[in-house]
N, C-alpha and C positions, 0 to 999 in steps of 0.2 A: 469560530474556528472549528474546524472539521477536522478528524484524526480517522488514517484511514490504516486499518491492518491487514495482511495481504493471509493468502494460503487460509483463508476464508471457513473451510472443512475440518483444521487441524484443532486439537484440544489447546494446542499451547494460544491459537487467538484469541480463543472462546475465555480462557483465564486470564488474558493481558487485558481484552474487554470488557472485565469485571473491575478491574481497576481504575476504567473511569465511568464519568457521567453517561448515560445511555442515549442521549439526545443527541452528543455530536461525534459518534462513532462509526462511521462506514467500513463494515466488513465485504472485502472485495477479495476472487479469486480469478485466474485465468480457466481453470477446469471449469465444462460444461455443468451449470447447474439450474435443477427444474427452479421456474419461475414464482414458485410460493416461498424459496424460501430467501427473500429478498438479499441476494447477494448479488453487488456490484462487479459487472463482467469486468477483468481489468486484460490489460494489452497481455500477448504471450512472451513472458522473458526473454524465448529463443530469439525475437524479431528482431530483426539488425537495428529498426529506431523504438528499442524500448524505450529509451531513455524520454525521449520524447514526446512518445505517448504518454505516459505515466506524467508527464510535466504535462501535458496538455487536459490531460482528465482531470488533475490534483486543482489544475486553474479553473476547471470548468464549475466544479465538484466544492471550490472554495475548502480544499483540504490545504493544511497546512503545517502539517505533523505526518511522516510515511513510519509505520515501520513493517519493515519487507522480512517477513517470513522464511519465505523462500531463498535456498543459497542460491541459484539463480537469480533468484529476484534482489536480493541481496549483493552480489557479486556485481550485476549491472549497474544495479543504482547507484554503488561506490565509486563507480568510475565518472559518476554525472553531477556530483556533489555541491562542486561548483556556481553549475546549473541551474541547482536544485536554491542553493542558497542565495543567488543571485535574485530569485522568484518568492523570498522568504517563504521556502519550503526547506520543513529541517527531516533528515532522514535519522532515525533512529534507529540502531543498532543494539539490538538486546542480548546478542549470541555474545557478543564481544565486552560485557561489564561484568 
């Protein structure tokens, strides 16, 4: 099982990342970043089929834990929850506990 945390750049991933295992964490962002420092390109929240894509990567990618950073990325994803859990993918929400 893959855990994947979004906004990739920010301090608060880099501290949620420390709290698991190192092996099945993918740090992914939508901002442009150079190629050494192995961050997973993810979909741009603005995009009409976030929701989508994000379910489509998360399947690819064998993630199955999201937690979205991002209020954008956040805001979309609550609307796709459904979706999400349909594909036993669970979105976690940290802003809000």
């Amino acid at each position: 099982m893959n855990i994947l945390i979004t906004a990739a750049t920010s301090s608060e991933a880099h501290r949620l990342k420390k709290q698991f295992r190192a092996d099945n964490i993918i740090l992914g962002d939508y901002q442009e970043m150079p190629a050494f420092m192995q961050i997973l390109k993810l979909p741009n929240p603005s995009s009409l089929s976030y929701a989508h894509e994000m379910l489509t990567l998360c399947l690819d990618k064998e993630i199955r834990v999201v937690y979205a950073l991002g209020d954008e990325e956040n805001s979309n994803l609550r609307t796709a929850v459904q979706l999400f859990t349909e594909f036993g993918i669970e979105l976690k929400d940290i802003k809000n506990k």
